[in-house]
N, C-alpha and C positions, 0 to 999 in steps of 0.2 A: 504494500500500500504506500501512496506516495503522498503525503501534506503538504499542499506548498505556502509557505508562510510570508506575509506581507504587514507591511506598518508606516504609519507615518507615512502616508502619500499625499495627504495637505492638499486634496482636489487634485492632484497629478498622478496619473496613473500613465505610465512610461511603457511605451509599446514594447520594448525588451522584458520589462516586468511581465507584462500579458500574455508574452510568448515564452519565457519561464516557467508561469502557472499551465500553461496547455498541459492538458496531460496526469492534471493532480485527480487524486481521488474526491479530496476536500482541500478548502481552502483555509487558514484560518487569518483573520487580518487585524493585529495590535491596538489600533484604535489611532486617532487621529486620523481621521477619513478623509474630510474634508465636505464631501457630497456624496448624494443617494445613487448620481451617476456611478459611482467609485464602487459601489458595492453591486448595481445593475449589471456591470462587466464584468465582476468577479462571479456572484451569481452564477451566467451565463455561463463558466466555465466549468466550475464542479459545487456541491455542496458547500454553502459559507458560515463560517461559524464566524462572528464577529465581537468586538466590543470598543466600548465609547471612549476617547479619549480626551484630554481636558483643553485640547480645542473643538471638539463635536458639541458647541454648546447650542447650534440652533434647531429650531424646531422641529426638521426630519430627523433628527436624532434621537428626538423625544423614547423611542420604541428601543434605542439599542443599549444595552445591558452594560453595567460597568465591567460585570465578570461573566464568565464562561466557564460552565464543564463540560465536558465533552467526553464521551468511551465512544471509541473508535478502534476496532479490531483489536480490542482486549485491554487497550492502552487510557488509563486514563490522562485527558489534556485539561489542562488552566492558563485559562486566559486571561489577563488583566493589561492593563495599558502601564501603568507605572508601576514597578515593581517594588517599590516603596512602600507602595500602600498593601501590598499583599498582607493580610491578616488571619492567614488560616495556614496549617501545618501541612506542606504539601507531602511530606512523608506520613505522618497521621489518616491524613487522606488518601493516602492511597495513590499518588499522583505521582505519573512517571515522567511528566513535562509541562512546563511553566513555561508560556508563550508572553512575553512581554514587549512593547514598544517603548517609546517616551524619549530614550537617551539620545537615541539615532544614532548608538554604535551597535556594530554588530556584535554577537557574543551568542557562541555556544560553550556549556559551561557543564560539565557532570560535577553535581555538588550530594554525594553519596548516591543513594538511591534515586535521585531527583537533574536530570536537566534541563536548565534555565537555557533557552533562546530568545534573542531576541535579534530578528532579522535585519538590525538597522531600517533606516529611514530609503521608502520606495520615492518620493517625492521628490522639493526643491531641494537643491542642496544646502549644506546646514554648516556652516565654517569649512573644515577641510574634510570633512566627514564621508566615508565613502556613500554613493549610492548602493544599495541592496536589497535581496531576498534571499529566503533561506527554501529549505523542503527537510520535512524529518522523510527517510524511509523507514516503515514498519518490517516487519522479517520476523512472524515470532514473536519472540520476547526479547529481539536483537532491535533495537533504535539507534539511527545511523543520522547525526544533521549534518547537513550541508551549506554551509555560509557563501553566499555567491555577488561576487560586483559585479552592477551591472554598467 
């Protein structure tokens, strides 16, 4: 199974990004969207799991979820925009990966039982920060990330 993961695209969704995601089983995307266009095109590509980020303060945001859980081929995912505010024990729970955005660095992280991704920023550029996306592959009970510039 293949996630491919997205964040921080600030209304920009980058045709290299779009053709990165072709292909995903699910999508999942950090938060800071931008617009509902932005989630329409993800959408269209595979299943979306999504969440808000603390620039999604207008109105079509209204519906999207600060957090996310997700079990997806045996795997439990958590999603949150800022990893800061994470408030729940992702080993306690059961959680084999924590999808996070905000920084707009990229970072795949195995912290024990638990890894932390966060795809970097799909969008504008952000100081010297790379552009990116990521994709977890499933295999089992084998989880593989892949940090990608695009």
């Amino acid at each position: 199974m293949r996630i491919g993961v997205i964040s921080d695209t600030h209304g920009l969704l980058r045709p290299e990004a779009l053709d990165f995601l072709q292909g995903s089983d699910r999508i999942v995307h950090g938060g800071d969207i931008g617009g509902p266009e932005i989630l329409d095109a993800l959408a269209a590509i595979a299943p979306l799991t999504v969440v808000r980020g603390n620039n999604d303060g207008a109105a079509w945001a209204d519906g999207v979820p600060d957090t996310a859980l997700l079990d997806v081929g045996g795997l439990r995912l958590f999603a949150i925009h800022d990893l800061a505010q994470l408030r729940i024990d992702p080993v306690a729970a059961g959680i084999r990966v924590v999808v996070s955005g905000h920084s707009h660095r990229p970072l795949a992280e195995q912290r024990g039982p638990v890894l932390y991704l966060n795809p970097g920023s799909a969008g504008p550029r952000r100081f010297k920060l790379p552009i990116s996306v990521a994709e977890l592959r499933i295999d089992g009970d084998a989880i593989t990330p892949r940090l990608v510039a695009l």
